[in-house]
C-alpha positions in Angstrom: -191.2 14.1 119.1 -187.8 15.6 119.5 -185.5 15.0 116.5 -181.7 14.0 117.2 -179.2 15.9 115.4 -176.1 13.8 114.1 -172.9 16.2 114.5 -170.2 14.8 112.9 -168.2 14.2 116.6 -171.5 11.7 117.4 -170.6 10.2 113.8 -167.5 9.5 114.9 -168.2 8.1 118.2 -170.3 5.8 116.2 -167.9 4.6 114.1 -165.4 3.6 117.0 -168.1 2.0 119.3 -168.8 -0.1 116.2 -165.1 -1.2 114.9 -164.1 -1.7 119.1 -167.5 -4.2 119.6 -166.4 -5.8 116.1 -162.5 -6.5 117.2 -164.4 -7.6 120.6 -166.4 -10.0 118.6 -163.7 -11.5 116.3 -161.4 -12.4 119.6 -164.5 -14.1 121.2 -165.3 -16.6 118.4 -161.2 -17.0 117.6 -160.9 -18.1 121.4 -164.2 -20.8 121.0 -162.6 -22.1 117.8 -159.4 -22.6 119.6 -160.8 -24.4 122.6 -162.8 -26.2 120.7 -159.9 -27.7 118.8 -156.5 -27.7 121.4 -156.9 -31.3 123.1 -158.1 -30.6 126.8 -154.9 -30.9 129.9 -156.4 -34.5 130.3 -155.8 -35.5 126.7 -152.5 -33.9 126.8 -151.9 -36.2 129.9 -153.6 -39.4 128.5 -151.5 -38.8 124.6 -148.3 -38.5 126.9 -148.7 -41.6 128.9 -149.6 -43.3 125.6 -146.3 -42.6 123.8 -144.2 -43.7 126.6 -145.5 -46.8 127.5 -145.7 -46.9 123.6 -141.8 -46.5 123.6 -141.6 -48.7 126.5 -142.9 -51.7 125.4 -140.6 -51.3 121.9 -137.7 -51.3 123.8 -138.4 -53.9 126.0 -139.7 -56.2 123.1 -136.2 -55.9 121.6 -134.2 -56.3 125.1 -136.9 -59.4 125.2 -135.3 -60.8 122.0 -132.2 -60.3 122.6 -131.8 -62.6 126.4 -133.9 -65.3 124.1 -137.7 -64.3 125.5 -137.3 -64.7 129.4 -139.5 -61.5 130.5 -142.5 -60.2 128.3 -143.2 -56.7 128.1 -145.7 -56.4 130.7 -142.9 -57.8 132.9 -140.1 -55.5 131.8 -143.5 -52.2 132.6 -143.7 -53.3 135.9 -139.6 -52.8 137.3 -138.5 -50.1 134.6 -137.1 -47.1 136.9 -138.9 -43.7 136.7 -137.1 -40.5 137.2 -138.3 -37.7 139.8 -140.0 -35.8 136.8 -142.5 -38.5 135.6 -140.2 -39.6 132.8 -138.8 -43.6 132.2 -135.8 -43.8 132.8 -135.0 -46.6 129.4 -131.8 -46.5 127.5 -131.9 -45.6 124.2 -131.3 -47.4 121.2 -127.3 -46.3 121.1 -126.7 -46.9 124.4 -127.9 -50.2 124.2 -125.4 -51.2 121.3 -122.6 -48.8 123.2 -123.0 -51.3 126.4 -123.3 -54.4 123.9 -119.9 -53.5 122.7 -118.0 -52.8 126.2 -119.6 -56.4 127.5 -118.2 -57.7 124.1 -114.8 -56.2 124.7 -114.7 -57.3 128.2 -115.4 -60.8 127.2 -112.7 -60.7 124.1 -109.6 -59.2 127.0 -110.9 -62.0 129.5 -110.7 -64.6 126.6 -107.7 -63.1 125.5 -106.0 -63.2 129.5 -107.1 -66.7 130.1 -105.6 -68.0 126.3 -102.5 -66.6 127.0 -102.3 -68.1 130.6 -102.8 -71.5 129.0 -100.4 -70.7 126.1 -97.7 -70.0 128.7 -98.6 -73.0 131.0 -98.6 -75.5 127.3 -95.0 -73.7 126.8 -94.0 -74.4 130.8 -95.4 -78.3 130.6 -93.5 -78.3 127.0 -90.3 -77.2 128.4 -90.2 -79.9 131.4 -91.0 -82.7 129.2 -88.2 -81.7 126.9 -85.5 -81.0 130.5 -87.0 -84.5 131.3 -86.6 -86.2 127.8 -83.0 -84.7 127.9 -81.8 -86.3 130.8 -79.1 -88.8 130.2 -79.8 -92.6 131.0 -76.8 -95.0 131.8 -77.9 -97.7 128.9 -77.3 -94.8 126.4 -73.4 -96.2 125.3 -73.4 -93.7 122.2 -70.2 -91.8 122.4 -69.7 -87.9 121.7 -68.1 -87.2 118.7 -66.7 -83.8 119.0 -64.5 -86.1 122.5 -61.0 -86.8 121.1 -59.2 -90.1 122.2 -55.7 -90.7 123.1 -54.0 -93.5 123.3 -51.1 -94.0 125.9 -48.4 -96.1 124.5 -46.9 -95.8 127.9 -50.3 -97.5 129.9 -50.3 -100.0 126.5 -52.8 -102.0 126.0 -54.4 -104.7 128.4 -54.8 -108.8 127.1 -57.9 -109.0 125.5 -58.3 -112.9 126.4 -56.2 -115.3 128.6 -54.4 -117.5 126.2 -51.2 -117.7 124.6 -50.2 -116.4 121.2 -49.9 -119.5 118.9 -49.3 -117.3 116.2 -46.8 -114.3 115.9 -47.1 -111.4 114.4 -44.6 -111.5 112.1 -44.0 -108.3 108.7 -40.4 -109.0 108.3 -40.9 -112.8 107.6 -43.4 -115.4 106.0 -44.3 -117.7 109.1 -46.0 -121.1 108.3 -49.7 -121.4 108.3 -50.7 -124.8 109.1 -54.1 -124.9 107.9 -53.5 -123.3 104.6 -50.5 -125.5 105.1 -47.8 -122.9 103.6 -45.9 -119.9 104.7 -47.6 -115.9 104.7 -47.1 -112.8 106.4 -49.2 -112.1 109.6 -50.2 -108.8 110.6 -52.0 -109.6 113.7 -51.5 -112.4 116.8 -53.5 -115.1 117.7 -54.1 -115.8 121.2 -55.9 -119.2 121.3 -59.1 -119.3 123.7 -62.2 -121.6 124.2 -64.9 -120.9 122.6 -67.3 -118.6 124.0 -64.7 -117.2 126.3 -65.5 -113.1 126.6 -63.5 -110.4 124.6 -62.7 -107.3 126.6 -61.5 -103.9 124.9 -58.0 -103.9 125.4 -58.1 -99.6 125.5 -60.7 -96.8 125.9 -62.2 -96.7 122.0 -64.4 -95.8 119.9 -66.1 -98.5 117.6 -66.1 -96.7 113.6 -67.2 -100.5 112.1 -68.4 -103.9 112.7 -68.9 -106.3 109.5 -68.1 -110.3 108.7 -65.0 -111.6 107.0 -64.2 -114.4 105.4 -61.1 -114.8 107.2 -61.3 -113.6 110.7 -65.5 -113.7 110.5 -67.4 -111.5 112.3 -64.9 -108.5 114.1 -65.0 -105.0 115.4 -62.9 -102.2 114.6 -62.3 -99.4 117.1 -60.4 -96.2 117.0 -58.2 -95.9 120.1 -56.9 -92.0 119.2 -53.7 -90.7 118.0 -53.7 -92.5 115.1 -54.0 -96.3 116.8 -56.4 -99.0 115.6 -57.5 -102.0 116.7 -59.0 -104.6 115.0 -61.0 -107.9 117.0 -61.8 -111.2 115.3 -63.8 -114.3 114.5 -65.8 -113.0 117.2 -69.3 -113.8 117.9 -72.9 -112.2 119.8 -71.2 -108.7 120.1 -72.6 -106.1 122.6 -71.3 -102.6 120.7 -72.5 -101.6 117.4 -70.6 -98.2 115.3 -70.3 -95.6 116.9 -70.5 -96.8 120.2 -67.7 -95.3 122.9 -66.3 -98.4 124.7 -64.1 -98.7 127.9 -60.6 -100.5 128.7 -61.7 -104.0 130.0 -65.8 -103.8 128.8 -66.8 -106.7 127.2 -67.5 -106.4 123.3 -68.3 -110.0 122.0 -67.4 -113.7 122.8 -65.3 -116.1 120.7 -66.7 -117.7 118.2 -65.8 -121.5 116.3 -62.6 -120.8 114.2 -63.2 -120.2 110.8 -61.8 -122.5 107.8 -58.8 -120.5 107.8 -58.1 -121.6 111.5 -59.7 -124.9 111.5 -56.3 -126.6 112.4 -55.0 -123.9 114.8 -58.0 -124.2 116.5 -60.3 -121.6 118.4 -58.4 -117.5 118.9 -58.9 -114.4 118.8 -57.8 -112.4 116.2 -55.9 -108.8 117.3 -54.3 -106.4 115.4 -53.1 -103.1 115.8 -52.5 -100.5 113.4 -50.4 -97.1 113.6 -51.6 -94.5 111.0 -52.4 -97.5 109.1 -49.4 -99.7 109.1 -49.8 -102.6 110.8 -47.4 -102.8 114.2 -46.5 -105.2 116.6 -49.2 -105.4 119.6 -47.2 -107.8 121.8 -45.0 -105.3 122.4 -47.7 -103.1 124.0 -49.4 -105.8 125.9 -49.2 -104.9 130.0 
């Protein structure tokens, strides 16, 4: 038998044979252990398709909630949109709650538009009520104060009633006074008339007070302007009240029974007229 001899080159050769089918050996059983736990491209698929229908049905659950349960998830599955790559297409959670807030906007600006329409159409319906409340009506007698009066002693004054004066006026002189049955001054005329006869303004005026005396009984006192007053009694059922602007020739009241200071004289009218508030003589002014 014929006996190898071991140089020290075949020693060597030895040595990297060995450590090369060792390395060889090592990779083989590191690739089995890794293929034996990496999931197969099926698996891969399957877990994939899992976590998006997963994620699918979570957000459709909550979009579910929030239109008060009209489609189940299995509804919602069927009609979500896919994208060319395999992938839903579903909003995320942020985007969600970033649309929420524009509809929620939109809504509030609509509101907003359609508030201030009716505001301004309350204002418009306001403002012709008031132009319609504000128009003037012919029963409404009430005078302006800020209008002045004047009185013309020119155009004078017009006869209140038709009757004679059966008492004069008479400052300068006690006249006599048959009822009371001795002799006073008189400020004013009496023009006898029957009772219930009308009492016309005898100038344009303005009525400052109306009241009950116990001599002349119930009377009216109107300013006529420019310092002229004029003063109507034992009147009754008047038709102006203070502060009433009143017209030459408009009816004021009717005469009334005399009072007991006239009960001999008989049924008049009281007149009297007043400059700055001295008495003066209205006969004289009569037309």
């Amino acid at each position: 038998m014929k006996r190898h001899k071991f140089t020290k080159w075949n020693k060597e050769k030895i040595s990297i044979y060995a450590s090369a089918a060792l390395v060889v050996c090592v990779c083989v059983v590191s690739g089995i252990y890794a293929n034996s736990q990496s999931p197969s491209k099926k698996q891969i698929i399957d877990i994939e398709s899992g976590q998006d229908e997963g994620s699918a049905e979570n957000i459709i659950g909550e979009e579910t909630e929030s239109v008060g349960g009209i489609a189940d998830s299995g509804q919602a599955e069927e009609t979500l949109p896919v994208t060319n790559n395999g992938q839903s297409n579903i909003p995320t959670d942020a985007q969600l709650a970033q649309n929420k807030a524009k509809a929620e906007a939109t809504d509030e600006a609509l509101s907003a538009d359609l508030t201030g329409d009716a505001e301004v159409a309350e204002t418009e319906i306001v403002e012709m009520d008031e132009e319609a409340l504000s128009v003037p009506t012919m029963t409404d007698n009430k005078s302006d104060e800020a209008a002045v009066l004047h009185f013309n002693g020119e155009d004078g004054l017009s006869w209140p009633v038709i009757g004679n004066v059966i008492m004069n006026y008479s400052m300068d002189e006690r006249i006599y006074f048959a009822t009371l049955n001795q002799y006073n001054y008189y400020p004013a005329v009496a023009i006898s008339a029957e009772e219930g006869a009308p009492v016309a303004a005898a100038a344009i005026g303005r009525v400052t007070k109306t009241g009950i005396n116990e001599e002349i009984g119930q009377y009216v006192i109107m300013d006529l302007g420019d310092g002229y007053e004029a003063t109507y009694g034992q009147l009754t059922e008047l038709t102006v009240e203070q502060g009433d602007k009143v017209s030459k020739g408009q009816i004021i009241g009717y005469v009334a029974a005399p009072t007991k200071y006239y009960s001999v004289e008989g049924t008049n009218l009281y007149f009297k007229l007043e400059q700055n508030g001295t008495s003066v003589n209205p006969v004289g002014y009569f037309k």
